[in-house]
FINU-343154 format. One record per residue: x, y, z of N, C-alpha, C, O in turn. Coordinates in steps of 0.05 Angstrom, whole numbers, padded with zeros to 5 digits, always signed. Example, Ala and Ser with C-alpha at 12.3 -4.5 7.8 and 13.67 -1.06 7.14 Angstrom:
BEGIN
+00264-00114+00156+00246-00090+00156+00264-00066+00156+00285-00066+00169;+00257-00045+00142+00273-00021+00143+00258+00001+00157+00268+00023+00161;
end
This chain:
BEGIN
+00174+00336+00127+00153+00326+00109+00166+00305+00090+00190+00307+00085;+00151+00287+00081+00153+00268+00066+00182+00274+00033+00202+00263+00024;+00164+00301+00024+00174+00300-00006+00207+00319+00009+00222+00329-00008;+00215+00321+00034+00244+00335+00031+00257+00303+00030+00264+00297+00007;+00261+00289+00043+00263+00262+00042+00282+00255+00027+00273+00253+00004;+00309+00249+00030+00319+00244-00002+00314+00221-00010+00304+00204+00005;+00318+00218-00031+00306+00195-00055+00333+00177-00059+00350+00184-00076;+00336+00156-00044+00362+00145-00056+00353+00123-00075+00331+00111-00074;+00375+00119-00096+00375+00088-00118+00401+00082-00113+00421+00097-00115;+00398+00053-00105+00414+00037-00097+00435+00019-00123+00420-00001-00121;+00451+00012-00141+00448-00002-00164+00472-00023-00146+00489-00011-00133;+00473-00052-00147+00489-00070-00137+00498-00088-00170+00483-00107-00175;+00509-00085-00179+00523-00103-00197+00548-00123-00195+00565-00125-00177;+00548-00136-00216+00582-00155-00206+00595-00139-00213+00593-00134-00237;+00612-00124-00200+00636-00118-00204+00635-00085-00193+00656-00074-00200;+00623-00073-00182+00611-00050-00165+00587-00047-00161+00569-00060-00171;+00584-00022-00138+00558-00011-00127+00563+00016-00128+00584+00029-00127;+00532+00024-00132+00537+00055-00145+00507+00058-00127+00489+00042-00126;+00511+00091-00112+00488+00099-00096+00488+00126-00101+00509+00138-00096;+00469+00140-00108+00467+00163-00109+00439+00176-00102+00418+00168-00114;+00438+00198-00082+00410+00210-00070+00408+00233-00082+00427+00246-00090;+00384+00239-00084+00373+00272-00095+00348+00275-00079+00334+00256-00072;+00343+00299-00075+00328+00320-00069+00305+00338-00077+00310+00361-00085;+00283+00330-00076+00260+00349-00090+00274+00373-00087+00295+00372-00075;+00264+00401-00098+00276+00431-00097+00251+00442-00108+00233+00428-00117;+00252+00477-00107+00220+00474-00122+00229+00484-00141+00215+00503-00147;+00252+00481-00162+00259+00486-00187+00273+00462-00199+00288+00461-00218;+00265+00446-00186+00288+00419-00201+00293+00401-00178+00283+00401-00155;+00313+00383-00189+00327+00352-00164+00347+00361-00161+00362+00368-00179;+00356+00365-00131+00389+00379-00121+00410+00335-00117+00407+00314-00105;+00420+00342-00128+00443+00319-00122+00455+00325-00096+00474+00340-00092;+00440+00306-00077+00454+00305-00050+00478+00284-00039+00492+00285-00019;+00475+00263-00064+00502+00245-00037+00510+00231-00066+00497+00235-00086;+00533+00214-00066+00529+00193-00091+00564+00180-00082+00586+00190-00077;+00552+00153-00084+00575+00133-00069+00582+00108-00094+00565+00099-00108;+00612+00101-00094+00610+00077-00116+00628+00065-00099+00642+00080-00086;+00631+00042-00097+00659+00024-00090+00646-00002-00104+00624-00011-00108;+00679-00013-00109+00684-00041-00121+00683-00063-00111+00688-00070-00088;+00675-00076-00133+00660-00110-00112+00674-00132-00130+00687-00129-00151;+00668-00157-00117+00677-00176-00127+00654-00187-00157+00629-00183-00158;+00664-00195-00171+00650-00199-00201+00638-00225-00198+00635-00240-00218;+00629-00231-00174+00611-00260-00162+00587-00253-00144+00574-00270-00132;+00583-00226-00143+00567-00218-00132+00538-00224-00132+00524-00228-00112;+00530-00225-00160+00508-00235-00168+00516-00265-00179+00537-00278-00182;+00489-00269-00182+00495-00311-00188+00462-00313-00201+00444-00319-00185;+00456-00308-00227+00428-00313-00238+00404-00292-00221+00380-00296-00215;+00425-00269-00217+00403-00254-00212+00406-00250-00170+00406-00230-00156;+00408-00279-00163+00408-00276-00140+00440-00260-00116+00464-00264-00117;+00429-00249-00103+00449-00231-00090+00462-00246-00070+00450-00249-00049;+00494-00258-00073+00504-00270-00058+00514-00259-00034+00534-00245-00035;+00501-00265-00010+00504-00251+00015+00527-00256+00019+00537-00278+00014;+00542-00236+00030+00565-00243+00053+00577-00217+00073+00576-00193+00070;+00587-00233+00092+00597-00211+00109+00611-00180+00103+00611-00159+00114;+00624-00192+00077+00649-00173+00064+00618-00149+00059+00614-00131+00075;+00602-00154+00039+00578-00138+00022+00567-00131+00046+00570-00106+00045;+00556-00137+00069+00526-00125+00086+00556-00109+00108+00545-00095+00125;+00577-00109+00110+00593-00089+00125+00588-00066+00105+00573-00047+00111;+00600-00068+00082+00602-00051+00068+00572-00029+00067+00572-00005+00069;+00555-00043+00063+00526-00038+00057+00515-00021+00091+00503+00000+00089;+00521-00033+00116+00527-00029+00137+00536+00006+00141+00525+00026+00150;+00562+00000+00128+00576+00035+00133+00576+00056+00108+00588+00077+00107;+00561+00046+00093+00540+00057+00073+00525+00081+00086+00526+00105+00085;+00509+00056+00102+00477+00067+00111+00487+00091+00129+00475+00112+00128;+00514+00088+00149+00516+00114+00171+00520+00133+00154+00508+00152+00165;+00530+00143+00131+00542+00164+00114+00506+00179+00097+00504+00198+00081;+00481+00159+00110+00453+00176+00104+00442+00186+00123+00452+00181+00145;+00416+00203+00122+00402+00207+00142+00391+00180+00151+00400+00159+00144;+00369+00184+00168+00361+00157+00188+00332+00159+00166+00329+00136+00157;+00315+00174+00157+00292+00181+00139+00294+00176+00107+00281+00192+00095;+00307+00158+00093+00296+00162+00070+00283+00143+00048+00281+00119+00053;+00277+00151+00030+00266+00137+00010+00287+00122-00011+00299+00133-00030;+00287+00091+00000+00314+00069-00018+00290+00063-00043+00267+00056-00043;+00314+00069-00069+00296+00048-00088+00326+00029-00098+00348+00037-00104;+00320+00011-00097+00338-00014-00100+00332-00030-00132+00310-00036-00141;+00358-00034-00142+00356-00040-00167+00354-00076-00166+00367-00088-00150;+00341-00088-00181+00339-00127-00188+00352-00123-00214+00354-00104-00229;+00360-00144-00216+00372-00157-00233+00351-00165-00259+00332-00179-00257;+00359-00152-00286+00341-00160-00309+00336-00184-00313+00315-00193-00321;+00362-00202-00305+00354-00225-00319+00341-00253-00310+00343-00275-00320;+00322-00240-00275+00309-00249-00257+00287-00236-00253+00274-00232-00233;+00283-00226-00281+00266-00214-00284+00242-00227-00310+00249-00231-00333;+00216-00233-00302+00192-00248-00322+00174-00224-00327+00163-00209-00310;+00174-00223-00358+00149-00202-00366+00146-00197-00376+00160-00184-00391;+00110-00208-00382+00094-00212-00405+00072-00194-00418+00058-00191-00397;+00061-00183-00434+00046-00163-00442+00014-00181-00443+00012-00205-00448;-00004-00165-00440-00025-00176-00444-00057-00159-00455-00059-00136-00447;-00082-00171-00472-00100-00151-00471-00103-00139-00444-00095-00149-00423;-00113-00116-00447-00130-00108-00418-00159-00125-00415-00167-00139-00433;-00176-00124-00390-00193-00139-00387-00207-00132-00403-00202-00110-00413;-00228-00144-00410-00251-00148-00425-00275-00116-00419-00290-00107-00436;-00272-00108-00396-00283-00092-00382-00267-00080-00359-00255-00093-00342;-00270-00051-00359-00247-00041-00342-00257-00051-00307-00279-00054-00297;-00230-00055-00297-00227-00068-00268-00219-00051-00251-00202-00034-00256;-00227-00052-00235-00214-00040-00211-00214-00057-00188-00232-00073-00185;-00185-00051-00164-00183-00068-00143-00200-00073-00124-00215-00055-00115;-00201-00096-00118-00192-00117-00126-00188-00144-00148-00170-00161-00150;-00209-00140-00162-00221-00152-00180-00197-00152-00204-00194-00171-00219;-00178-00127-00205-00155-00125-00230-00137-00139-00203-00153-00125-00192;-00130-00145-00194-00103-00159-00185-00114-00191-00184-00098-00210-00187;-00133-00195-00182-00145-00229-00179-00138-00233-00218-00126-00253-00225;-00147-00212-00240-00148-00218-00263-00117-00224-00269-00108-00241-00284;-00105-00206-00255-00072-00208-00263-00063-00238-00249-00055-00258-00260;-00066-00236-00230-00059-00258-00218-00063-00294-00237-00049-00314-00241;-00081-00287-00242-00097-00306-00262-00079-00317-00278-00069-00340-00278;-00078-00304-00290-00058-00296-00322-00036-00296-00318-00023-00300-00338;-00020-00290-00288+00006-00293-00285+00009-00332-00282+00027-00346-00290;-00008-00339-00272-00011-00372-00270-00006-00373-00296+00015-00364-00304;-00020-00382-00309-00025-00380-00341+00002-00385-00350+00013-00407-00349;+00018-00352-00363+00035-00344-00369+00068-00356-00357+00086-00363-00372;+00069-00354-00324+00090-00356-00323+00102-00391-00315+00082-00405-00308;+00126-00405-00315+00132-00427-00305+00133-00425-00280+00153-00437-00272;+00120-00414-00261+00117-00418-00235+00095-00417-00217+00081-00398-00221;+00089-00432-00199+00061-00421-00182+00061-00398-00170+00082-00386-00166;+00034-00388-00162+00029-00375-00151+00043-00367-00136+00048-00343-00139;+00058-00384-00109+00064-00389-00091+00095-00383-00095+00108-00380-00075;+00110-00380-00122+00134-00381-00123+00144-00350-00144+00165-00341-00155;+00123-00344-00143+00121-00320-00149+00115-00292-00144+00091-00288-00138;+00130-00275-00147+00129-00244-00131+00121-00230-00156+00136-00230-00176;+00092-00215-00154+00080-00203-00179+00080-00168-00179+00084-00158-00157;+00076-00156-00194+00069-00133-00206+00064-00128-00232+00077-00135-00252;+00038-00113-00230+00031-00104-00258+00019-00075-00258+00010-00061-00239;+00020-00070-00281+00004-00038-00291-00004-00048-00326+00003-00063-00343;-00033-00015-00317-00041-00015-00340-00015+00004-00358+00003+00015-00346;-00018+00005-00383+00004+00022-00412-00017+00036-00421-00041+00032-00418;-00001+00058-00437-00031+00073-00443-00027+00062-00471-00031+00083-00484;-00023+00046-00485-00035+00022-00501-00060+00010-00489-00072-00008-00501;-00068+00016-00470-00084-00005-00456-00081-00032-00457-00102-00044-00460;-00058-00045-00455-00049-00071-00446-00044-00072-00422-00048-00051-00410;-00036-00089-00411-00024-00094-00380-00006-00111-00379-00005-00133-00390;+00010-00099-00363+00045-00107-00364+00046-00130-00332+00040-00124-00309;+00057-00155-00344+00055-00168-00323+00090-00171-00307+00105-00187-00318;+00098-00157-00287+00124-00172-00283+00132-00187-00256+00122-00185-00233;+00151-00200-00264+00154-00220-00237+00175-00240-00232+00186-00250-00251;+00181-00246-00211+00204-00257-00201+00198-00283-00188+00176-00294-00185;+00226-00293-00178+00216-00310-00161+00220-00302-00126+00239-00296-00112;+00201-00305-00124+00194-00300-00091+00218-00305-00070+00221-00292-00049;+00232-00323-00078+00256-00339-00060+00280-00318-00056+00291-00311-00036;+00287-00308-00095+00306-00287-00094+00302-00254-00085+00321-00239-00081;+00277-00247-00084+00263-00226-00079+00269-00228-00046+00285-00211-00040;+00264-00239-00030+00268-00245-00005+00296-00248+00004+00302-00245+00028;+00313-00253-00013+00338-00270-00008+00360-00240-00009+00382-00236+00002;+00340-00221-00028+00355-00183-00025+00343-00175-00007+00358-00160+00007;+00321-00177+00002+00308-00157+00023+00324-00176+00051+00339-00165+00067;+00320-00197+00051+00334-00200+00079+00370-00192+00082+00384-00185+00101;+00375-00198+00054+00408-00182+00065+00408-00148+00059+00427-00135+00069;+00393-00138+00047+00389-00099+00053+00385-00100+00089+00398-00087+00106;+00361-00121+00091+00354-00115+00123+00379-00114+00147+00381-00100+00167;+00399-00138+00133+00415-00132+00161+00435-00113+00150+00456-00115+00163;+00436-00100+00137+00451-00071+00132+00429-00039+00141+00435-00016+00140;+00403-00051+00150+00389-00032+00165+00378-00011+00137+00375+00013+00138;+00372-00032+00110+00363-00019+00095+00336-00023+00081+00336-00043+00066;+00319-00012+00083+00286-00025+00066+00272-00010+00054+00262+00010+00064;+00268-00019+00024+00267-00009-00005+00248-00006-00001+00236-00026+00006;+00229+00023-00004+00208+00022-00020+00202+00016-00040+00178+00011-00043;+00213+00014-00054+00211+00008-00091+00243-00009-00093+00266-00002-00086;+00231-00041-00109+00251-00056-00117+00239-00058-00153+00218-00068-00161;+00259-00048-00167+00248-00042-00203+00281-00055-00207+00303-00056-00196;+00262-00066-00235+00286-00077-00254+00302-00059-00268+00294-00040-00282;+00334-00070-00263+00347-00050-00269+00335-00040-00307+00341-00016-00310;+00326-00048-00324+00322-00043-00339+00297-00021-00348+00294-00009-00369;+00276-00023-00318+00264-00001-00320+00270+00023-00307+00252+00041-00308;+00304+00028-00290+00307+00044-00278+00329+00058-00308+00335+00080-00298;+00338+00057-00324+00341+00058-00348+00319+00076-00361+00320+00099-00369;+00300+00058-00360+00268+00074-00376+00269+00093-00372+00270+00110-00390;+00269+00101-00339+00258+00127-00322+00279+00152-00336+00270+00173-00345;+00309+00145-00337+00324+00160-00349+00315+00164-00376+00309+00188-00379;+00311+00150-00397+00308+00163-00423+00279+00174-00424+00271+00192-00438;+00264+00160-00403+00241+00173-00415+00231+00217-00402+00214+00233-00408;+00258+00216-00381+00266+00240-00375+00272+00256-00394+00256+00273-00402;+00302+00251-00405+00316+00263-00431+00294+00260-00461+00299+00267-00484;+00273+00249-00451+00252+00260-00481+00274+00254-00511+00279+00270-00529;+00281+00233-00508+00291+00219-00538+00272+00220-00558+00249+00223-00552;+00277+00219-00575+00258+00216-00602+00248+00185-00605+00258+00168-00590;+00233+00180-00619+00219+00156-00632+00249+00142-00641+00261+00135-00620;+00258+00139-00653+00287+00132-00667+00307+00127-00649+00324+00112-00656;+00308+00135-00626+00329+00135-00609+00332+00115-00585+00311+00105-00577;+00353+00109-00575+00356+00088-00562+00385+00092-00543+00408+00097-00548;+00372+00086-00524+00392+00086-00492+00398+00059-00491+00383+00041-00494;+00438+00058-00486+00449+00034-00481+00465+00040-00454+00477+00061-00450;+00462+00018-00436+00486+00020-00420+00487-00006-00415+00468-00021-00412;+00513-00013-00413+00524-00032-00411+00545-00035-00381+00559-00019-00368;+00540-00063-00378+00543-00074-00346+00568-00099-00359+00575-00105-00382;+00574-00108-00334+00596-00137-00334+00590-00157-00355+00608-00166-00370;+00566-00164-00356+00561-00186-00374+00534-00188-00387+00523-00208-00396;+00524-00161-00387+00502-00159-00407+00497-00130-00405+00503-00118-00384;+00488-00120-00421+00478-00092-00423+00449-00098-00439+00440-00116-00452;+00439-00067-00426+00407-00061-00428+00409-00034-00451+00427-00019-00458;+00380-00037-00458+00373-00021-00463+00338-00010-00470+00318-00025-00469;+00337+00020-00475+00306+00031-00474+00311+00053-00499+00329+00070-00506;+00282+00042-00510+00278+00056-00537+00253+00055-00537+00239+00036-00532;+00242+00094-00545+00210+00098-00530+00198+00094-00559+00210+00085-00578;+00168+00104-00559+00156+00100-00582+00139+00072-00591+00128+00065-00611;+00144+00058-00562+00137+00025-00576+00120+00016-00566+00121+00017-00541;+00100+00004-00576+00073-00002-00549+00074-00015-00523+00060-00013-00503;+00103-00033-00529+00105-00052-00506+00140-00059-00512+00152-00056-00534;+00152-00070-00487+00175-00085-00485+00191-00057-00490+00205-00060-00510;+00192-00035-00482+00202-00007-00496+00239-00008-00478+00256+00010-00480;+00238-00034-00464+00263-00030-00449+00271-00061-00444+00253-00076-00435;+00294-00070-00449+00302-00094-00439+00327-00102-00437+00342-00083-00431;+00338-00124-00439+00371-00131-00432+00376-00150-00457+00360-00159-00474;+00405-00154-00455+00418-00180-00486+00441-00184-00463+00444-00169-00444;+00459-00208-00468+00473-00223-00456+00493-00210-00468+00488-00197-00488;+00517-00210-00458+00548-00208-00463+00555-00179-00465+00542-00164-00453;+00577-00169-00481+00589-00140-00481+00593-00138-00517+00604-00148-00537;+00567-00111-00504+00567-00098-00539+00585-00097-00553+00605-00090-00542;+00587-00102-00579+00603-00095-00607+00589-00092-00625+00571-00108-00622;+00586-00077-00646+00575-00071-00673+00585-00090-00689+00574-00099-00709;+00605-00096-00681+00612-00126-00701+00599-00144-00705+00597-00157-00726;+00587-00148-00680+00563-00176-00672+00543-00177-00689+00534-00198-00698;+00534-00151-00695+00501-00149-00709+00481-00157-00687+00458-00165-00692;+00491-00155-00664+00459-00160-00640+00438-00131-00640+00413-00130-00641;+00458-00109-00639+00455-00079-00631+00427-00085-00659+00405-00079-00651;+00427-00094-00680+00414-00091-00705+00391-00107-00695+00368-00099-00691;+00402-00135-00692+00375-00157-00679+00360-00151-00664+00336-00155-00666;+00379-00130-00633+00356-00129-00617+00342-00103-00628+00317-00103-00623;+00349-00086-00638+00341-00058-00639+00346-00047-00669+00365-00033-00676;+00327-00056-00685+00333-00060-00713+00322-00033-00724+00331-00027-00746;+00303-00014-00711+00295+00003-00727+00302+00026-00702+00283+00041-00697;+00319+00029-00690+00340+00062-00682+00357+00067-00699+00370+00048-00709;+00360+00087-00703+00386+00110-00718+00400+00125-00701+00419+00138-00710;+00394+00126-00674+00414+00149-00660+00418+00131-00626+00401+00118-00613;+00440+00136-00621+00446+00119-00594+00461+00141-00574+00475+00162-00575;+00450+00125-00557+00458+00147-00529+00464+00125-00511+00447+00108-00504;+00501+00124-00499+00511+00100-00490+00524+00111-00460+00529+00134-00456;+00526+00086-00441+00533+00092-00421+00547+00070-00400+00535+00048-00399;+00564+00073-00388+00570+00042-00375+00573+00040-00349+00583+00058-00337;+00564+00015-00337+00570+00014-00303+00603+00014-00295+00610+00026-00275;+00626-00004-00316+00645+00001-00309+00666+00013-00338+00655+00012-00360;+00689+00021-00336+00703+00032-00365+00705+00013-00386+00726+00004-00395;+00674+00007-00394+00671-00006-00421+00670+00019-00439+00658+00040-00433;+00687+00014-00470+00690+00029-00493+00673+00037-00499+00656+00019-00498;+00665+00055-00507+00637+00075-00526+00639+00059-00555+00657+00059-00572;+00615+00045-00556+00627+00032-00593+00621+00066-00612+00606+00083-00603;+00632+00068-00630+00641+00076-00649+00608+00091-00655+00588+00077-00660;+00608+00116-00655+00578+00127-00667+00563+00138-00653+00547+00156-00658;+00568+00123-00621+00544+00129-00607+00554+00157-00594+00577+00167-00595;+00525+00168-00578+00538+00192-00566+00540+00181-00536+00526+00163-00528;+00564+00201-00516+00558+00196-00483+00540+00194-00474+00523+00206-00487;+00531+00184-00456+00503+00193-00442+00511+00216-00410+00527+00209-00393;+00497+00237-00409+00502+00246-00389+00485+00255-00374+00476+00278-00376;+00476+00231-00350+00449+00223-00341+00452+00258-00316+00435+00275-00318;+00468+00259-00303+00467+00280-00287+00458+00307-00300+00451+00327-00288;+00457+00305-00323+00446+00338-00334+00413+00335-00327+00396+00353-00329;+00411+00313-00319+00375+00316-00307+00369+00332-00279+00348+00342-00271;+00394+00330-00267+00393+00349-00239+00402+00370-00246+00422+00374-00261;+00383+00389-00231+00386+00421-00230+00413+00428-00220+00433+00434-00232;+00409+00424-00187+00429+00427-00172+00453+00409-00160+00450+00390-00145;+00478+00421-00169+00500+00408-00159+00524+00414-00153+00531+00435-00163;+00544+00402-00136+00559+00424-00129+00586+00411-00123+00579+00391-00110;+00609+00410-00125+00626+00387-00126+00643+00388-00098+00655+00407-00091;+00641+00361-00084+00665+00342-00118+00642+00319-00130+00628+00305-00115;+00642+00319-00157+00625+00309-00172+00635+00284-00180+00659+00280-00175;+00621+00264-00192+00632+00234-00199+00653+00250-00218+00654+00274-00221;+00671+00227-00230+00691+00229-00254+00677+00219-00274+00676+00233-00295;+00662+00194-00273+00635+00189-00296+00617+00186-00281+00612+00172-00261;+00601+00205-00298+00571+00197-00283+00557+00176-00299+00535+00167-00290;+00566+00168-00319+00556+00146-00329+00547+00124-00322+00526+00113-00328;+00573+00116-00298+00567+00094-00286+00543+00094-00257+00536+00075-00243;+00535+00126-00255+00510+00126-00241+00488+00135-00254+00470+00151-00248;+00493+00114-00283+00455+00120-00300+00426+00104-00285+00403+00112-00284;+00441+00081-00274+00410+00060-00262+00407+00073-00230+00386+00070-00217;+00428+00087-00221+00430+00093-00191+00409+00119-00193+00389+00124-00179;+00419+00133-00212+00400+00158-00215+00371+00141-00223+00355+00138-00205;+00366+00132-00242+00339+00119-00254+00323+00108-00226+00300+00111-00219;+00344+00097-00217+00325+00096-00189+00320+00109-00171+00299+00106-00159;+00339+00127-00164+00325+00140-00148+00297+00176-00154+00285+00192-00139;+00299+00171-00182+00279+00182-00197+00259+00170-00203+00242+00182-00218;+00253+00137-00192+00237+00120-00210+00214+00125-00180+00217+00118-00157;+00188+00139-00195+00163+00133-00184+00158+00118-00170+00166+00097-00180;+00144+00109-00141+00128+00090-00121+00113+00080-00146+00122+00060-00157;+00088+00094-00157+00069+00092-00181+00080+00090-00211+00079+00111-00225;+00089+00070-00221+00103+00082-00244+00087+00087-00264+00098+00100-00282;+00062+00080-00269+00039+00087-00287+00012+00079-00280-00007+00084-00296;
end
């Protein structure tokens, strides 16, 4: 049946890949598989996934170490990532009529046509609607190199909302705020907010900077985590995304830190709202 299925999230960054699957249980998520190896720090290029032989082998002898059945959720890149908040319609919609209205408004809104753009949206229980979107070229440009590694995503989410899925698990407070930090920018999610409750900043955190304040001016408590052995700034607590699975059994990562977006995704909803 469908829900034994494991759930894999895929996370591809410059400078590693991190995969880890879990397991429905009827008391919890059993941690079934979880893979990291090191990549070259050119991997990505504005988002877009630079194919090559070296990556789709690798990706290749990946795939034999799964079953032939499961459910991939594959992480994008935040910062190829467009998305805009908007009223809800005038009058509630239903499909088709709400994807022609989105569509609309994604014209509108974004610098690209129709035609050069790959859309999704949902309603918030703000009742706004969240418009996000890419460009069509690079969206294609991952699915055709997963394809020749014999891999196809049901769910492709920004790494910044596979983030979300994690904090909004661990039930943080209003005040609180999830950081993890990657090669050359780190994200973060802080609940409580009607809109934009998760996003990214350029470069590698310091409290020195005063960005942590700019971007995220009204948290008091931090919960930090990193894709590779970047420093904990000063204050924050670990994050320890694996205490969300029930079951596990070793040999276990050395940090599981660096599988916070790998888990986020493969916890992250088909439906996310």
């Amino acid at each position: 049946m469908a829900f034994q299925n494991w759930q894999v999230g895929l996370d591809i960054q410059n400078g590693q890949l991190c995969a880890l699957a879990i397991q429905r249980r009827r008391n919890g998520w059993q941690l079934r598989h979880w893979w990291r190896h090191a990549l070259p720090h050119n991997v990505l290029n504005n988002g877009a996934l630079i194919e090559s032989s070296a990556l789709i082998a690798l990706l290749q002898r990946w795939r034999k170490l799964l079953p032939r059945n499961i459910s991939l959720r594959t992480g994008f890149p935040a910062q190829a990532v467009l998305q805009r908040y908007l009223a809800a319609p005038p009058r509630q919609l239903r499909e088709p009529e709400l994807g022609r209205y989105a569509s609309a408004a994604a014209e509108r809104l974004f610098p690209l046509t129709a035609n050069e753009l790959a859309l999704d949206y949902c309603m918030l229980p703000s009742t706004r609607l969240c418009l996000t979107a890419a460009r069509r070229s690079i969206v294609k440009q991952w699915l055709l190199t997963l394809s020749l590694a014999d891999l196809t995503p049901e769910v492709i989410a920004p790494a910044s909302s596979a983030l979300e899925t994690v904090g909004e698990l661990m039930r943080l407070p209003a005040e609180s705020a999830l950081i993890h930090q990657l090669a050359d920018h780190w994200l973060w999610f802080m609940p409580g907010r009607e809109e934009a409750v998760s996003g990214w900043a350029p470069g590698v955190l310091t409290l020195e900077s005063g960005q942590l304040a700019q971007v995220l001016p009204t948290a008091r408590r931090f919960w930090f985590s990193a894709a590779l052995s970047a420093e904990r700034p000063a204050g924050m607590q670990p994050l320890q995304p694996l205490s969300l699975l029930r079951f596990m059994q070793p040999p276990l990562p050395a940090g599981d830190g660096m599988f916070t977006l790998a888990l986020g995704l493969a916890l992250h909803p088909q439906e996310r709202r």
